[in-house]
C-alpha positions in Angstrom: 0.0 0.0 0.0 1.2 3.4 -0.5 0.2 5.6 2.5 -0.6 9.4 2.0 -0.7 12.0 4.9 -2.9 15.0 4.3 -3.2 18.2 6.3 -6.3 19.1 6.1 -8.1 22.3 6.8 -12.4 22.8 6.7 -15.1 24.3 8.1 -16.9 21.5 8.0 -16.4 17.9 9.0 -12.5 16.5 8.8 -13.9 13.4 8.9 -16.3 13.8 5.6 -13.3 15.9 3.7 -11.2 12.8 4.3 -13.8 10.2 3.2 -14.0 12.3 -0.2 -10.2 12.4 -0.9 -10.2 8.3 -0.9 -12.9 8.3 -2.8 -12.8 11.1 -5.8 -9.2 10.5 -5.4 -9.6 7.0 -6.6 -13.2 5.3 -7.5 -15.6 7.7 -7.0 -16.8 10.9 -8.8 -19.8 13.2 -8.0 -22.6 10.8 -8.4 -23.1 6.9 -7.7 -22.2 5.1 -10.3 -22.9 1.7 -11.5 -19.7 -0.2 -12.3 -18.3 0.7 -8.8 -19.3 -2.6 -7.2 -17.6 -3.5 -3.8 -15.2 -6.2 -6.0 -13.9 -3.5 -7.5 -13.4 -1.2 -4.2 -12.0 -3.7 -2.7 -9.4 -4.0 -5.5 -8.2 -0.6 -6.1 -10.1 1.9 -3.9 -8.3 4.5 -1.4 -9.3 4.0 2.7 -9.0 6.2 5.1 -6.8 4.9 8.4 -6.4 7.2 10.7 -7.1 10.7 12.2 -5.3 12.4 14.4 -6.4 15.9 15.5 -4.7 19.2 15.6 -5.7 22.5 17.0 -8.5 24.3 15.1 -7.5 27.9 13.5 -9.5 30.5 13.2 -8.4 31.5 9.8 -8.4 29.8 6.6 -5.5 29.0 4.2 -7.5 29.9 1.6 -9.1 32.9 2.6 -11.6 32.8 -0.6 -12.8 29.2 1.5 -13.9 30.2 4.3 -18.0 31.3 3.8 -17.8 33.3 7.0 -16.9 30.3 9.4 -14.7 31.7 12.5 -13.5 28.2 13.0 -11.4 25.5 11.0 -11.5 21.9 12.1 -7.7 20.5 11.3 -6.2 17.0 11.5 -4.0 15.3 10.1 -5.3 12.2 7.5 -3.9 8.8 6.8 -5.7 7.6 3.9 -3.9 4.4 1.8 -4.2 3.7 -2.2 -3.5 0.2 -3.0 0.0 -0.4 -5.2 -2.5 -1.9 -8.1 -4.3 1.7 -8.3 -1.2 3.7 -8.8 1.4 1.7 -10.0 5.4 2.6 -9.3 4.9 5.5 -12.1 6.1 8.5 -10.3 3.4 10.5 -12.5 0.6 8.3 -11.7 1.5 8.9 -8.0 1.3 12.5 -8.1 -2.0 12.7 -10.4 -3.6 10.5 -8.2 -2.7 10.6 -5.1 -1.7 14.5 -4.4 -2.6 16.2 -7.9 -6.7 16.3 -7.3 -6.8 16.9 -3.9 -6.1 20.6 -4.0 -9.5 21.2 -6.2 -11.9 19.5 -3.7 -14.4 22.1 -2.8 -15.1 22.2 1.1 -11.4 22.5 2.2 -9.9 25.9 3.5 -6.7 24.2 3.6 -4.7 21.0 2.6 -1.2 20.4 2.2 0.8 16.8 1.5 3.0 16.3 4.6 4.1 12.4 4.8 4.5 9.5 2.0 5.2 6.4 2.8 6.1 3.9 -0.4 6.1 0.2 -1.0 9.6 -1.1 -1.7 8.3 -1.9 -5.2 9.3 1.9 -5.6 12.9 0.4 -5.1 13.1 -1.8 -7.7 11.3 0.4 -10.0 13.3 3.9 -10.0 17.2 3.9 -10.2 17.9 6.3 -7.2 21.3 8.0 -6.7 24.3 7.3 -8.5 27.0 8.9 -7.0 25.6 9.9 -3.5 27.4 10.8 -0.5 30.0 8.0 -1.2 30.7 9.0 -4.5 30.8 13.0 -3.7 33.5 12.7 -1.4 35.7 9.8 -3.4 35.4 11.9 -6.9 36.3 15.4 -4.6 38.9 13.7 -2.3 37.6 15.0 0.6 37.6 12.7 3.9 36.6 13.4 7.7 35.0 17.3 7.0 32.4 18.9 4.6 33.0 19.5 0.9 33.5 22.9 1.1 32.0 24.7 -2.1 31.5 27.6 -3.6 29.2 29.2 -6.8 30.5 31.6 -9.7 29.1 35.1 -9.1 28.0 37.1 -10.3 25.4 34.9 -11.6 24.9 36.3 -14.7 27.2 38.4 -16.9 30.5 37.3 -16.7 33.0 36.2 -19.9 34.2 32.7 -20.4 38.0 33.8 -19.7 36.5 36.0 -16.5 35.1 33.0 -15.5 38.3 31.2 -15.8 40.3 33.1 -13.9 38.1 33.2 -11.0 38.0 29.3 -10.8 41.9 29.2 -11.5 41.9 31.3 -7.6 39.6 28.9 -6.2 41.0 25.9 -7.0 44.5 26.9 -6.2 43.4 28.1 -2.4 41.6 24.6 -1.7 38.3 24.4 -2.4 36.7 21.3 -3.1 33.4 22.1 -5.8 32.7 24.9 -7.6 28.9 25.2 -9.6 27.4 27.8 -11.8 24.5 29.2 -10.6 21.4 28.0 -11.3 20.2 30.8 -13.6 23.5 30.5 -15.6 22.6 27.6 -18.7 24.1 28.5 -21.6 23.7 32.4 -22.9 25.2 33.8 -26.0 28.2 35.2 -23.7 28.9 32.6 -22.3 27.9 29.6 -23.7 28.4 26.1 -22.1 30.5 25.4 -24.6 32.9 28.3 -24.3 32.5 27.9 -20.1 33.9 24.7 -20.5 36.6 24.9 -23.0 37.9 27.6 -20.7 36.9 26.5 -17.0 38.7 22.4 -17.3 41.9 23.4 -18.5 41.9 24.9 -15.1 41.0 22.0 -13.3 42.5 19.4 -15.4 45.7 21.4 -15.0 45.5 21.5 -11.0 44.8 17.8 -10.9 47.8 16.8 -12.8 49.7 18.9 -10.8 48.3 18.1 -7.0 46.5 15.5 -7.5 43.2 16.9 -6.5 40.3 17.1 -8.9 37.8 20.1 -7.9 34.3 19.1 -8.9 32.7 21.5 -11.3 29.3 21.1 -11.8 28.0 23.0 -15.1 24.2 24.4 -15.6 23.2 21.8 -18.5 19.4 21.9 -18.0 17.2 22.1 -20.6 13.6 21.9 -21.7 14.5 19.7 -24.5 16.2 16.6 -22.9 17.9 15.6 -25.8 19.9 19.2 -25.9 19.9 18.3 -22.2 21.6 14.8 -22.7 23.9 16.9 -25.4 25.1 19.3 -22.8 25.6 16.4 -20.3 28.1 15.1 -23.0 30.1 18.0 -23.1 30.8 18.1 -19.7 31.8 14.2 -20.1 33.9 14.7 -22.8 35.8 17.5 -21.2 36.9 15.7 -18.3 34.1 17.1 -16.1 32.0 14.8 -13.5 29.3 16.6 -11.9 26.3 18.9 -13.2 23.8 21.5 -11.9 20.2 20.5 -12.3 16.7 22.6 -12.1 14.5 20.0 -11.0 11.3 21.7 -11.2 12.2 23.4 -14.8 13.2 19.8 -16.2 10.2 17.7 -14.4 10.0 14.3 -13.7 10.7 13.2 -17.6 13.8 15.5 -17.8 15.4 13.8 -14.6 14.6 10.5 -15.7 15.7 10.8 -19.3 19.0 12.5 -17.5 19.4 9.6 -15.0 19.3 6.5 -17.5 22.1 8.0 -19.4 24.1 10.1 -16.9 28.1 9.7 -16.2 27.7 13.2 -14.0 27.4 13.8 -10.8 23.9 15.7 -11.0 23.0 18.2 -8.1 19.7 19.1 -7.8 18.6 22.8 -7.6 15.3 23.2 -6.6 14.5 26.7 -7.6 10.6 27.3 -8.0 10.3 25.2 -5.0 9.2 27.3 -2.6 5.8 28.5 -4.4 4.9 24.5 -3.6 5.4 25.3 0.2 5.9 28.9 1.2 2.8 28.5 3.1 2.4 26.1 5.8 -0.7 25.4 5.3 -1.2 24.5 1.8 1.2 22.6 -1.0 3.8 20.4 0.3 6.1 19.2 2.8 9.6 18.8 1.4 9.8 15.3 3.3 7.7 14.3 0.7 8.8 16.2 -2.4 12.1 14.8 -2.1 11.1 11.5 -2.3 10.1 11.5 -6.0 13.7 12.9 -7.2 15.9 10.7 -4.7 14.0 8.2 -6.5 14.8 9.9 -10.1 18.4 10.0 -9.3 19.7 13.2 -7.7 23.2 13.2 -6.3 23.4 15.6 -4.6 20.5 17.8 -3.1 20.4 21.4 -1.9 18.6 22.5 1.2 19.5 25.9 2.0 20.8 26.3 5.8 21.5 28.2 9.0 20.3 31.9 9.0 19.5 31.8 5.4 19.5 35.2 3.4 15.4 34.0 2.3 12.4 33.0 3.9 13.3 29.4 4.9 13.5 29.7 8.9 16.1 27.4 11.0 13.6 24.9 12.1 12.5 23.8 8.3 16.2 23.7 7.2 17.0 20.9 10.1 13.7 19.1 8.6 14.8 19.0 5.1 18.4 18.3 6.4 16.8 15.1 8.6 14.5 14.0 5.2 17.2 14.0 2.7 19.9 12.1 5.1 17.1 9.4 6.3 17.2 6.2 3.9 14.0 5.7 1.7 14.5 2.4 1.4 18.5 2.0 1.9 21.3 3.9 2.7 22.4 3.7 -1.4 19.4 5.8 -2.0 20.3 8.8 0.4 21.4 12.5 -1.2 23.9 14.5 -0.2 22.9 17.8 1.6 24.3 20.7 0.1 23.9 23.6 2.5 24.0 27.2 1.3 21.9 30.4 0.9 23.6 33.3 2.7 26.4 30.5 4.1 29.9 32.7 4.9 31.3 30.1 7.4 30.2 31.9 10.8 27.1 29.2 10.8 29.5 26.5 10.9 29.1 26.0 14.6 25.7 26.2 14.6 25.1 23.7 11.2 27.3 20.7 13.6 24.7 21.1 16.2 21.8 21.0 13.9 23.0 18.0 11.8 24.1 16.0 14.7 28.2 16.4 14.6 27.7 15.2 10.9 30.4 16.0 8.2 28.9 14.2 5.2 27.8 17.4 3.9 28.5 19.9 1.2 28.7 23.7 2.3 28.1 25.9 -0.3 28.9 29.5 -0.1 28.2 31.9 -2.8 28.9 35.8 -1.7 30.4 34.6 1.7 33.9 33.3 -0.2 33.2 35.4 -3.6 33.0 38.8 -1.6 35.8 38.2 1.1 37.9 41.0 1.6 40.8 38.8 0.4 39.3 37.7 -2.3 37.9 34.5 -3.4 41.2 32.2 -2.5 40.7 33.7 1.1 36.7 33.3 1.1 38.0 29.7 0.9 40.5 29.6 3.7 38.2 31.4 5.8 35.2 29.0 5.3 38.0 25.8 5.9 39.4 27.6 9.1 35.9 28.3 10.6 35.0 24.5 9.9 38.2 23.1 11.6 37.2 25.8 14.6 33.6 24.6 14.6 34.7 20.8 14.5 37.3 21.6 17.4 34.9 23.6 19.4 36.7 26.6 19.1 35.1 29.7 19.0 35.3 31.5 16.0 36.7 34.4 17.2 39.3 32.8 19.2 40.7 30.3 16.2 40.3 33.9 14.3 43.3 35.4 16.4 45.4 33.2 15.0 43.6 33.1 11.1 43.5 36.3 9.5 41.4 35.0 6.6 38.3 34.3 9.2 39.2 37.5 11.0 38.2 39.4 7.8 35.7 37.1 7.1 34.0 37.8 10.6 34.3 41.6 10.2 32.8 41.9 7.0 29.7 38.9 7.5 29.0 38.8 10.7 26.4 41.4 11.0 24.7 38.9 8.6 24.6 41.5 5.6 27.2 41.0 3.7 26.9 37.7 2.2 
């Protein structure tokens, strides 16, 4: 059985709200009709199997909804689909188990906040290639995060420009690079031209180190047979790792990607938020996630500690606890990137949150970019307030002694300038 928790939200009866998304959400429709015999319910019709209660509110999610009530019964619903219904297509699940519910008429409120799957889903869906294993064995990184960093501006600078600044980076330490998410291939700088110039750089620093950065390259596309031909690029350049929209290349996109992929592919889920800005309507990412672990993302990103958006700490540790916790096995778990607003200075705070953990990647964008120092210092600042963090050491103390996270502290630390 696949096992659906709703959140819902009326004015009415929770109980009747819930008896209605099992039914028009599998068998039923808005009249009786005659081929839906009890042989068939049994087979393939949605049940309700549990309620549990919350506190009332006394406004509705969707204010529109509400017909004047001052009260808004709330619970949260179990209600199970049978595997023969639905299938292991990730499509079918989200037409028919979460797609329809947000039309039903009679709800101020509903939002998708717990999936369990069958381990059919297992056998039917890839999951990740690379991982957390594979992160840390292509980047060389053992016993601390993969500390990361994105190319910004985001938008505007030259192939060579972009060059140069990577050729800094990767000679002060750092472990992964990316281009930002809204960097794909313009007319100024095309992937093409971003990679002839970018993994000489790399290549170069590997032969002569040992030490491969990982560079991952924007390569979505709407088209995933452009998509698949920007993939090959990046193969055929030496490259191993590539950023991912998600929600701009949907479920067919990722798959298509997945079957074929030699790349490490992080997942950015921009547009992700308009599915669960508000809490009480859309989605819980413990539940999003699911369908592209099971796609194939590598690596997943999360945001983080004292983030520069809207995300507060609390959901970060929840997305942070949902990507990290098997599905099915521990093959099938993503590696947290953490970032948004990230200078180092949340180091301390990100150990406590993730449980001591390391298996991490922490991705700063402004906060290494923007250091005083420049970008070669960003790096050695965010490394020396990891070791401080992992030592207990507080920053300011292991700064004394670390110029680079001195500077660092007196430029970000006010949390404005990253």
């Amino acid at each position: 059985m696949i096992r659906i928790t709703y959140r819902i939200e009326t004015p009415g009866s929770v109980e009747a709200m819930a008896a209605k998304i099992a039914s028009d959400q599998s068998t039923g429709t808005f009249v009786a009709l005659p081929g839906e015999t009890e042989e068939l319910k049994a087979r393939v019709a949605a049940r309700v199997c549990e309620i549990r209660p919350l506190p009332p509110a006394d406004r509705p999610s969707f204010p529109e909804e509400g017909g004047g009530a001052s009260l808004f019964h709330r619970a949260d619903v179990d209600i199970a689909f049978p595997l023969d219904a639905v299938g292991t297509d990730l499509s079918a699940l989200m037409t028919i188990a979460i797609g329809g519910v947000f039309s039903i008429k009679g709800m101020t409120g509903i939002r998708i906040v717990g999936l369990h799957l069958p381990d059919a889903y297992a056998a039917a869906h890839p999951g990740p290639q690379f991982g957390v294993a594979g992160s840390f064995a292509l980047t060389g990184v053992q016993g601390r995060p993969i500390i990361g960093t994105i190319v910004k501006p985001a938008l505007g600078l030259l192939p060579h420009e972009t060059a140069e600044m990577v050729g800094e980076l990767v000679a002060a330490g750092v472990d992964f690079i990316k281009d930002d998410e809204k960097l794909m291939s313009p007319a100024y700088s095309s992937l093409e031209a971003r990679i002839t110039a970018i993994m000489p750089k790399i290549l170069d620093h590997e032969q002569k180190t040992g030490k491969k950065v990982m560079y991952a390259f924007g390569i979505s596309h709407a088209d995933p047979d452009e998509m698949m031909r920007n993939h090959d690029r990046v193969l055929a350049a030496g490259g191993n790792c590539a950023v991912v929209n998600i929600n701009s290349i949907g479920f067919g996109g990722m798959a298509f990607l997945r079957k074929r992929s030699g790349l490490v592919l992080h997942a950015h889920r921009n547009g992700w938020d308009i599915l669960t800005r508000h809490a009480g309507l859309g989605f819980d990412f413990s539940v999003w996630q699911q369908f592209w672990r099971l796609l194939g993302v590598d690596q997943f990103q999360i945001n983080g500690i004292r983030v520069k958006y809207w995300e507060p700490d609390e959901s970060f540790v929840r997305s942070y606890q949902a990507v990290t916790t098997p599905l099915f096995s521990a093959a099938d778990v993503a590696l947290p990137v953490i970032g948004s607003g990230q200078w180092g200075g949340q180091a301390p705070d990100t150990i406590a949150a993730t449980g001591g953990s390391t298996d991490l990647l922490y991705l700063c964008g402004g906060g290494i970019v923007s250091h005083p120092g420049g970008p070669g210092a960003g790096v050695k600042a965010v490394q020396q307030a990891w070791a401080a963090a992992a030592a207990g050491i507080p920053l300011d103390t292991y700064a004394k002694d670390h110029p680079e996270l001195a500077q660092s502290i007196a430029k970000f630390a006010d949390g404005k300038g990253a």
